[in-house]
N, CA, C and O atoms as a CHARMM CRD file, in Angstrom:
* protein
*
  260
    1    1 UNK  N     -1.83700  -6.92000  -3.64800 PROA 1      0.00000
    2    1 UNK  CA    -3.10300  -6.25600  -3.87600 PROA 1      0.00000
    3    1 UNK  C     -3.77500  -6.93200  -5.06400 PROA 1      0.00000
    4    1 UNK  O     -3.48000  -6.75400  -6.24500 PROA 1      0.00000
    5    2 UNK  N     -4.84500  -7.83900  -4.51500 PROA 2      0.00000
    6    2 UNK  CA    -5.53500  -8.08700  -6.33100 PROA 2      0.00000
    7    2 UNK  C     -6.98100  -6.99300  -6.57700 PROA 2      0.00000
    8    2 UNK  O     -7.56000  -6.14400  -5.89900 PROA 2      0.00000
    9    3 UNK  N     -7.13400  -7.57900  -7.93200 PROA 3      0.00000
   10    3 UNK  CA    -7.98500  -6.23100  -8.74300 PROA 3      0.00000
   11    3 UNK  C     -9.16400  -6.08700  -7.95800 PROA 3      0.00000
   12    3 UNK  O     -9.94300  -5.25600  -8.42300 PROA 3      0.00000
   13    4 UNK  N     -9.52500  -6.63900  -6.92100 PROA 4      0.00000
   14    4 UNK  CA   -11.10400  -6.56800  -6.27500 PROA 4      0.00000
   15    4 UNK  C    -10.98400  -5.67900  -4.93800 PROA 4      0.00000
   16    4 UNK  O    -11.70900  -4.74500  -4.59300 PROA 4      0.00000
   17    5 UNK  N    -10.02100  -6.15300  -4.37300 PROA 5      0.00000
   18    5 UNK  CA    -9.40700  -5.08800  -3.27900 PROA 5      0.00000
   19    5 UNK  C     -8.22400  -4.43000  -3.15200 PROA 5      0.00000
   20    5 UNK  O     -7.13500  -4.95600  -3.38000 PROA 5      0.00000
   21    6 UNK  N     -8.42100  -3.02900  -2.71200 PROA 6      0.00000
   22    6 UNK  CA    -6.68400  -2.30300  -2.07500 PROA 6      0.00000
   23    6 UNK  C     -6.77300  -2.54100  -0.79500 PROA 6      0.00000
   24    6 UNK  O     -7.70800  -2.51100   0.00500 PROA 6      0.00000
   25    7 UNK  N     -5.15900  -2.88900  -0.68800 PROA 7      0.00000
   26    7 UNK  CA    -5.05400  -3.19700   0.84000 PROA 7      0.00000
   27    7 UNK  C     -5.41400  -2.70000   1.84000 PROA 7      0.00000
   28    7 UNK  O     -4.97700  -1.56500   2.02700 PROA 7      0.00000
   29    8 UNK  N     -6.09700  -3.12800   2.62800 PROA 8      0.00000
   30    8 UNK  CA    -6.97200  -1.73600   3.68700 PROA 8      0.00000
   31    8 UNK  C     -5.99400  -1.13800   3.97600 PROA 8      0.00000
   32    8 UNK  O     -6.02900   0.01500   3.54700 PROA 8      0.00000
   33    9 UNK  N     -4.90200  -1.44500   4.64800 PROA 9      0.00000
   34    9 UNK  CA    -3.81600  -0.41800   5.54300 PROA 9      0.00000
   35    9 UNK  C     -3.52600   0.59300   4.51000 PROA 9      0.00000
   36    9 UNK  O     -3.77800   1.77300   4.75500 PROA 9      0.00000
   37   10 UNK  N     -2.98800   0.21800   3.30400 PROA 10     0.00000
   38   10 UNK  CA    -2.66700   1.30600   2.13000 PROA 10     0.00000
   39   10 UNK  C     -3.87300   2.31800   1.53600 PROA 10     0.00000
   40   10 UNK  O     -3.80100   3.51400   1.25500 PROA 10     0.00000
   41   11 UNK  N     -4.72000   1.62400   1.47400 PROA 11     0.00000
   42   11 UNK  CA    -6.03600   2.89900   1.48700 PROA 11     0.00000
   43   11 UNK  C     -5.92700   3.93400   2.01600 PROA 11     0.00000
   44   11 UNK  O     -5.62400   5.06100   1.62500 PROA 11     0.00000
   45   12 UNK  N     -6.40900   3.16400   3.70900 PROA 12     0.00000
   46   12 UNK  CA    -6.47900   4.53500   5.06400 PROA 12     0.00000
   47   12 UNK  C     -4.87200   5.33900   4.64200 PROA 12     0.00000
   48   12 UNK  O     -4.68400   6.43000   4.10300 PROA 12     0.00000
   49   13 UNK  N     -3.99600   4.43300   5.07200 PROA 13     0.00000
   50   13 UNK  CA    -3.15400   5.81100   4.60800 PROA 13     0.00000
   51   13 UNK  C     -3.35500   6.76200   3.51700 PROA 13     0.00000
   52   13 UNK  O     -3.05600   7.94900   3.64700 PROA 13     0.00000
   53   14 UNK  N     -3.71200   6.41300   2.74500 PROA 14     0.00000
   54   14 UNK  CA    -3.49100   7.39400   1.30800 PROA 14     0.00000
   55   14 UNK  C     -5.02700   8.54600   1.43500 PROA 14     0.00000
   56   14 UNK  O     -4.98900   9.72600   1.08600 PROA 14     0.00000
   57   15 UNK  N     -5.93700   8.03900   1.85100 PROA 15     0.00000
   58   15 UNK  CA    -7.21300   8.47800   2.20500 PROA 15     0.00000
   59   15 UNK  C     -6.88800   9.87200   2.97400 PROA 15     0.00000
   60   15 UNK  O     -7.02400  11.05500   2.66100 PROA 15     0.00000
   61   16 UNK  N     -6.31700   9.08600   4.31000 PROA 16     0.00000
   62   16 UNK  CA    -6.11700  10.03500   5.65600 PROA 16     0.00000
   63   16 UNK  C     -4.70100  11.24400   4.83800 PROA 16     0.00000
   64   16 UNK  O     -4.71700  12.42300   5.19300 PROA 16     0.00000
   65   17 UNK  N     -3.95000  10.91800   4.12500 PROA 17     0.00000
   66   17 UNK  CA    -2.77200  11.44700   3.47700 PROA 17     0.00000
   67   17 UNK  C     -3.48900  12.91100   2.77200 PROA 17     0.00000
   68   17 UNK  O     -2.97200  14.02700   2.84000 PROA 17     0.00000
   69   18 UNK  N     -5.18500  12.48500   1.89100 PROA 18     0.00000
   70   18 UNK  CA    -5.44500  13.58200   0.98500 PROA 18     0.00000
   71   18 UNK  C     -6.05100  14.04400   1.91400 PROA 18     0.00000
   72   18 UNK  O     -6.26200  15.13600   1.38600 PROA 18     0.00000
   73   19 UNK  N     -6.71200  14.16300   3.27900 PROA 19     0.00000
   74   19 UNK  CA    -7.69600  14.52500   3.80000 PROA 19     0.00000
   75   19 UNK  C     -8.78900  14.32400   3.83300 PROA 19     0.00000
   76   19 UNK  O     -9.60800  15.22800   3.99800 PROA 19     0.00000
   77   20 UNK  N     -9.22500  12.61500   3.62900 PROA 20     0.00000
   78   20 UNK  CA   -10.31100  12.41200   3.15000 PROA 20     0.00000
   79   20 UNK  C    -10.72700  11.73200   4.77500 PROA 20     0.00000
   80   20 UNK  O    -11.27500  10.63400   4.86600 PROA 20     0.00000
   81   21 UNK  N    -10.55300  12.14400   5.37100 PROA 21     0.00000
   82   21 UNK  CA   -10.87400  11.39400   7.04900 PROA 21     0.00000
   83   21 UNK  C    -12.27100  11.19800   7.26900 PROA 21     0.00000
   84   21 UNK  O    -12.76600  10.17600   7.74400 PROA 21     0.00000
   85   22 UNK  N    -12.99800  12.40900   6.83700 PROA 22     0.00000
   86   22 UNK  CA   -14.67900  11.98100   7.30600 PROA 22     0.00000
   87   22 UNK  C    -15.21100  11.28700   5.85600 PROA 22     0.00000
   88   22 UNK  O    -16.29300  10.74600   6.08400 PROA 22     0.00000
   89   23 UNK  N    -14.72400  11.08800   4.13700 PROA 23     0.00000
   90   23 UNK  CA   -15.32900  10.45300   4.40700 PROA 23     0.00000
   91   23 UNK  C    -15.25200   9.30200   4.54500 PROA 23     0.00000
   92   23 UNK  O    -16.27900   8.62800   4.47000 PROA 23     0.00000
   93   24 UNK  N    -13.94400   8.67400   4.80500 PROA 24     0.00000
   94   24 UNK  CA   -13.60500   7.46800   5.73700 PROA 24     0.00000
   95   24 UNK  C    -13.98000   6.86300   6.48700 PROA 24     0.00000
   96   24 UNK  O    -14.08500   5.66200   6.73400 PROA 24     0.00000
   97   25 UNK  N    -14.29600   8.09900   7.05500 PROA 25     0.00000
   98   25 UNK  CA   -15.22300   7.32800   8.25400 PROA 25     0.00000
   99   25 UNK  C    -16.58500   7.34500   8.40800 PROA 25     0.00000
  100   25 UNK  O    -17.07800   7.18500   9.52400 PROA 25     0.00000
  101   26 UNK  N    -17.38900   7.55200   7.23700 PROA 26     0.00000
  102   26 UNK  CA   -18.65700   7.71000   7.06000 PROA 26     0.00000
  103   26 UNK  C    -18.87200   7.22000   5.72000 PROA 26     0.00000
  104   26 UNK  O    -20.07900   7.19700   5.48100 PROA 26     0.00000
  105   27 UNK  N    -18.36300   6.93000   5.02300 PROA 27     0.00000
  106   27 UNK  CA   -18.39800   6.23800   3.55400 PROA 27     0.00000
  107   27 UNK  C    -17.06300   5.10400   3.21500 PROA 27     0.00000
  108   27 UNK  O    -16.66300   4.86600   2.07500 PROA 27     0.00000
  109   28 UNK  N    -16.55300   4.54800   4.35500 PROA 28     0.00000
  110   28 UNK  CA   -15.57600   3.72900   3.99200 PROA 28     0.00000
  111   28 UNK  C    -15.70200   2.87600   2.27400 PROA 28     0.00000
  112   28 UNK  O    -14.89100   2.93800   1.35000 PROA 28     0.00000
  113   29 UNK  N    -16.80900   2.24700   2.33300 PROA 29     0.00000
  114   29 UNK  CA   -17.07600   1.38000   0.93400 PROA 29     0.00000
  115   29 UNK  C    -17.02800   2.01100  -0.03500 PROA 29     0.00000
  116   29 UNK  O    -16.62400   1.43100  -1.04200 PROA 29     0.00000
  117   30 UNK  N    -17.41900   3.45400  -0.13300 PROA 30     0.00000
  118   30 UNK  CA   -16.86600   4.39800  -1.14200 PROA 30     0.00000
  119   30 UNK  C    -15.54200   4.83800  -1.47800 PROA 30     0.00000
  120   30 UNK  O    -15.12600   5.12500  -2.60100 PROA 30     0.00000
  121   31 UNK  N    -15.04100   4.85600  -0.59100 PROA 31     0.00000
  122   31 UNK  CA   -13.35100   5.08500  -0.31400 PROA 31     0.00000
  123   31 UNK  C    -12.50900   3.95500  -0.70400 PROA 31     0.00000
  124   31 UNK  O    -11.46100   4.11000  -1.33100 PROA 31     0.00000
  125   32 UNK  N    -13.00100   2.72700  -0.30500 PROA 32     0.00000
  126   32 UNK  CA   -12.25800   1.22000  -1.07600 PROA 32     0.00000
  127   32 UNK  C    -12.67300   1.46700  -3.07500 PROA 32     0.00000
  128   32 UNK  O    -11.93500   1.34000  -4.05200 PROA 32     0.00000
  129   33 UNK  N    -14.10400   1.83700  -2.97300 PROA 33     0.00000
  130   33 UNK  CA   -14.02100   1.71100  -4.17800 PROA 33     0.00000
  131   33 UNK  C    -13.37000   2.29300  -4.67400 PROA 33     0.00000
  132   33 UNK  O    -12.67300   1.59300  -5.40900 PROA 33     0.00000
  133   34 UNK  N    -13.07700   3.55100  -4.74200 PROA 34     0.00000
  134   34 UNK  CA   -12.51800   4.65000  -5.12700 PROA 34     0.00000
  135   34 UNK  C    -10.99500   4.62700  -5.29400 PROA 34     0.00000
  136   34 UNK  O    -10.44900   5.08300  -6.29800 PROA 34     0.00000
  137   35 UNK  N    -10.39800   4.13200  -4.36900 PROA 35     0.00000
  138   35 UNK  CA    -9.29600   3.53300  -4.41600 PROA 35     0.00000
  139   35 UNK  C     -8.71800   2.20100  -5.25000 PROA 35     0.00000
  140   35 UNK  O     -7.57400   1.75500  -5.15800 PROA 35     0.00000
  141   36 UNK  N     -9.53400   1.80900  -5.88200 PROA 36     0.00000
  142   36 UNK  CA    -9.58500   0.20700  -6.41700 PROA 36     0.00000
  143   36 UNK  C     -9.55000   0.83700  -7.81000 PROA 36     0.00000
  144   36 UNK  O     -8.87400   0.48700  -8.77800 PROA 36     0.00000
  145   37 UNK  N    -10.73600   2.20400  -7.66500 PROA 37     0.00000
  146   37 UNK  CA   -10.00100   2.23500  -9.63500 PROA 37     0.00000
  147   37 UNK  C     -9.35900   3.11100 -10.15400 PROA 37     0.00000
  148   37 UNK  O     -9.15900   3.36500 -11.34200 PROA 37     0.00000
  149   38 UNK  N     -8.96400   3.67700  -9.06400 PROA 38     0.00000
  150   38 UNK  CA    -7.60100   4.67900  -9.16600 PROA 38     0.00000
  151   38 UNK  C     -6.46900   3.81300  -9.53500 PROA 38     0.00000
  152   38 UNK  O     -5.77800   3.95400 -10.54400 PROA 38     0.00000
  153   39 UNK  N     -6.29600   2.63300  -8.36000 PROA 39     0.00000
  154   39 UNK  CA    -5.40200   1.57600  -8.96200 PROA 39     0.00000
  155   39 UNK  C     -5.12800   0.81500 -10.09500 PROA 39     0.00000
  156   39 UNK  O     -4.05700   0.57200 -10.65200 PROA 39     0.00000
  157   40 UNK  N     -6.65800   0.36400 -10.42900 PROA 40     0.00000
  158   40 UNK  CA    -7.01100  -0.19400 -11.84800 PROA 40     0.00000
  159   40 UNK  C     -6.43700   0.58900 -13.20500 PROA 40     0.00000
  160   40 UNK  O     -5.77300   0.24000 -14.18200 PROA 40     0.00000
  161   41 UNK  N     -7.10300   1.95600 -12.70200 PROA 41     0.00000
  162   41 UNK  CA    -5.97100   2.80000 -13.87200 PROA 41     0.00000
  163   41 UNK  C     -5.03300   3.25600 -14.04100 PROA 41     0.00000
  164   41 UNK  O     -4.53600   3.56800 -15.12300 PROA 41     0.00000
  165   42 UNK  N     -4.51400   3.41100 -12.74500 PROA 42     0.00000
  166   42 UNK  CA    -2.72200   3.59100 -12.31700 PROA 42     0.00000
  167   42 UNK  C     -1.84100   2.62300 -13.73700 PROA 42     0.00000
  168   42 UNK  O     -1.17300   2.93800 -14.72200 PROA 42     0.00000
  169   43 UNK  N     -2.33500   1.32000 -13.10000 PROA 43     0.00000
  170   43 UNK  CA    -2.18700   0.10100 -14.14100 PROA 43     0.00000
  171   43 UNK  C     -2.02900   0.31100 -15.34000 PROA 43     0.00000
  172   43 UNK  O     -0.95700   0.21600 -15.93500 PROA 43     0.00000
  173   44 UNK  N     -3.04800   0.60700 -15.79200 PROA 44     0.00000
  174   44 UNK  CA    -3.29400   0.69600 -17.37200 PROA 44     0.00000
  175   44 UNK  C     -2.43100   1.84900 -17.99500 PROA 44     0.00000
  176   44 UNK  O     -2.26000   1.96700 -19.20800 PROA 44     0.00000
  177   45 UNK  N     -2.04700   2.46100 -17.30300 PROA 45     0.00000
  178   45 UNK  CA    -1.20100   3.98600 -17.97300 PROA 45     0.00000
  179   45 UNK  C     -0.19900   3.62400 -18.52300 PROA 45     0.00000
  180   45 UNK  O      0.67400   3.37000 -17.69200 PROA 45     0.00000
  181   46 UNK  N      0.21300   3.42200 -19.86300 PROA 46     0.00000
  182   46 UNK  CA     2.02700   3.42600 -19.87800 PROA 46     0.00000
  183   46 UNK  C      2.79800   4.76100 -20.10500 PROA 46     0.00000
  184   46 UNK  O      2.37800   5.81000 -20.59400 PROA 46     0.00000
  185   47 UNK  N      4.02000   4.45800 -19.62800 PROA 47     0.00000
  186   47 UNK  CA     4.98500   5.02600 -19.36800 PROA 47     0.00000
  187   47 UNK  C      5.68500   5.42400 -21.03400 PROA 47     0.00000
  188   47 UNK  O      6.16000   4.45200 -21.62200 PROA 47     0.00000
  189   48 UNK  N      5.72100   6.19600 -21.44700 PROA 48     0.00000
  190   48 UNK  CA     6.40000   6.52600 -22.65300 PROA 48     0.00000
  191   48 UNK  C      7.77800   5.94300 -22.70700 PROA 48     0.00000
  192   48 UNK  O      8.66300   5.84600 -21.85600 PROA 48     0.00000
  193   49 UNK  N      7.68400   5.53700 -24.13200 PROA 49     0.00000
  194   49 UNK  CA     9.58200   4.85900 -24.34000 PROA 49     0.00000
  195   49 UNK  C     10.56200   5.89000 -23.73400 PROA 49     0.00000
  196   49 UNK  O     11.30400   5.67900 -22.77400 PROA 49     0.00000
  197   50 UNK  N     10.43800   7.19100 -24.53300 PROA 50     0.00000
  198   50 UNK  CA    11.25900   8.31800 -24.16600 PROA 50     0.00000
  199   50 UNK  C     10.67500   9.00700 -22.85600 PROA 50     0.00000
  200   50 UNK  O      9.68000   9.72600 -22.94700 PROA 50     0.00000
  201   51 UNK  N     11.32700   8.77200 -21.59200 PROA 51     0.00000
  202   51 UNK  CA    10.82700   9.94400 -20.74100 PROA 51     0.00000
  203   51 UNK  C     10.74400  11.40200 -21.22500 PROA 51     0.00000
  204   51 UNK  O      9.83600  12.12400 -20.81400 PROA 51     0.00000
  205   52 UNK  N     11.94400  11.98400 -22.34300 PROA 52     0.00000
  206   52 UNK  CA    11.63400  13.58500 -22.60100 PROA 52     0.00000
  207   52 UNK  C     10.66900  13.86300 -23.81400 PROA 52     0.00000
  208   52 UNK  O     10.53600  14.93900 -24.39600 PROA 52     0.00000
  209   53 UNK  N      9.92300  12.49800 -24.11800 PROA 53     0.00000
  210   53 UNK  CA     8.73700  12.76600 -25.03600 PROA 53     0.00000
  211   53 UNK  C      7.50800  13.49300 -24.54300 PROA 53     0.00000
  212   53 UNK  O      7.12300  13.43400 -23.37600 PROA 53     0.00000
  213   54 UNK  N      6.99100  14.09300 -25.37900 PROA 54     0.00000
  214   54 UNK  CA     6.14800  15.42800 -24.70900 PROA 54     0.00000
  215   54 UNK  C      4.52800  14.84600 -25.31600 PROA 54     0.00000
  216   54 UNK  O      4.29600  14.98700 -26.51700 PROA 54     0.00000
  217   55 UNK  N      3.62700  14.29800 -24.54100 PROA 55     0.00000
  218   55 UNK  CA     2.72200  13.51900 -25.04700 PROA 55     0.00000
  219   55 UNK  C      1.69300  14.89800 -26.22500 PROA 55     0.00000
  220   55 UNK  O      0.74700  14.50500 -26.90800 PROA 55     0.00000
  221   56 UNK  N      1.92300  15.69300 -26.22800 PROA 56     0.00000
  222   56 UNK  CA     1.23100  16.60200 -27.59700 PROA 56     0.00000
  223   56 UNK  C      2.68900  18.06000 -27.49400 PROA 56     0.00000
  224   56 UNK  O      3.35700  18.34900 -26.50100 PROA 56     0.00000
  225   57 UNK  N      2.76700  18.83200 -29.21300 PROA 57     0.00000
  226   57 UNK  CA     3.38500  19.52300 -29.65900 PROA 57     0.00000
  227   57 UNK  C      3.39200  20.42500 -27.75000 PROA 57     0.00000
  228   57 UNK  O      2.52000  20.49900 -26.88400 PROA 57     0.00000
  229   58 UNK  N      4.61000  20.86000 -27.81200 PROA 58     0.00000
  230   58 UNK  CA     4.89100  22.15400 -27.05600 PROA 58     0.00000
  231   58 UNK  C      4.08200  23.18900 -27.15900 PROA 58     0.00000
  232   58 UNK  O      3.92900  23.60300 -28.30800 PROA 58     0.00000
  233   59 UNK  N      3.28100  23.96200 -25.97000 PROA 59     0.00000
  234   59 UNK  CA     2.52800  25.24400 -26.36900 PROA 59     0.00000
  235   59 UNK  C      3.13900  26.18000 -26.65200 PROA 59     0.00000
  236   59 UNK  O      4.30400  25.82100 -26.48700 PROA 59     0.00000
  237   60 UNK  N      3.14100  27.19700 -26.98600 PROA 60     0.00000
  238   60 UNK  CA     3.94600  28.75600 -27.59600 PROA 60     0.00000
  239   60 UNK  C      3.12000  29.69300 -27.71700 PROA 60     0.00000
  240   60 UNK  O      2.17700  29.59400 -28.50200 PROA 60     0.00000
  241   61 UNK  N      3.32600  30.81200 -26.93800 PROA 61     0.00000
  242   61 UNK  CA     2.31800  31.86400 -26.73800 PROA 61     0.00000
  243   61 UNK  C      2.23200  32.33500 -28.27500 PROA 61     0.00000
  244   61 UNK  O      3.31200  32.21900 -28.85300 PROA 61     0.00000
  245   62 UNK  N      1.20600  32.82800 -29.04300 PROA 62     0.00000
  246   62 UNK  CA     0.99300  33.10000 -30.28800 PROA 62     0.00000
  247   62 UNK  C      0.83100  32.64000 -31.43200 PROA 62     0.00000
  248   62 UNK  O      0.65300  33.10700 -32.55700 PROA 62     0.00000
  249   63 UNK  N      0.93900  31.39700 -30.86200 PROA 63     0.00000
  250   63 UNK  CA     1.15800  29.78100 -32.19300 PROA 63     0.00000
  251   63 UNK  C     -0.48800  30.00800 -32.73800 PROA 63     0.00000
  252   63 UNK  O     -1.36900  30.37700 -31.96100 PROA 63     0.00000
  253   64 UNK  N     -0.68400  29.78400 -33.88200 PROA 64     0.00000
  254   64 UNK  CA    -1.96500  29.76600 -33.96600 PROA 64     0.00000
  255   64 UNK  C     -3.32500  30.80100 -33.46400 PROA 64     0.00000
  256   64 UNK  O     -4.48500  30.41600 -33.60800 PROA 64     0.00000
  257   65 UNK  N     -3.04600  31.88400 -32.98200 PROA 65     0.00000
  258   65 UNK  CA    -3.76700  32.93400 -33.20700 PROA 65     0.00000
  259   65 UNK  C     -3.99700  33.92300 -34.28100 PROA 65     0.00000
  260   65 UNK  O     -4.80800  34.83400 -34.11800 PROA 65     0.00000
């Protein structure tokens, strides 16, 4: 997959997967795009060193009221 296109076959699946069938089939070029920077930012996300790191403090009912 490079950064300009997602693979058509992997699209439609994932498209048809959320229920996005009509607008697939009535906005396909919207649907590639859409898919292209979902990917783009898939990408960019990292993964924390620690998987049991908690990206902000734990909530607690009453903390701060």
């Amino acid at each position: 997959m490079d950064k300009q296109t997602m693979d058509k076959a992997m699209m439609e699946l994932l498209a048809r997967r959320a229920g996005l069938d009509k607008a697939l089939a009535e906005h396909p070029e919207d649907v590639a795009a859409a898919a292209t920077q979902a990917a783009d930012v898939a990408r960019k996300i990292k993964a924390p060193a620690d998987p049991r790191a908690e990206p902000w403090p734990p909530m607690r009912a009453g903390d701060g009221l």
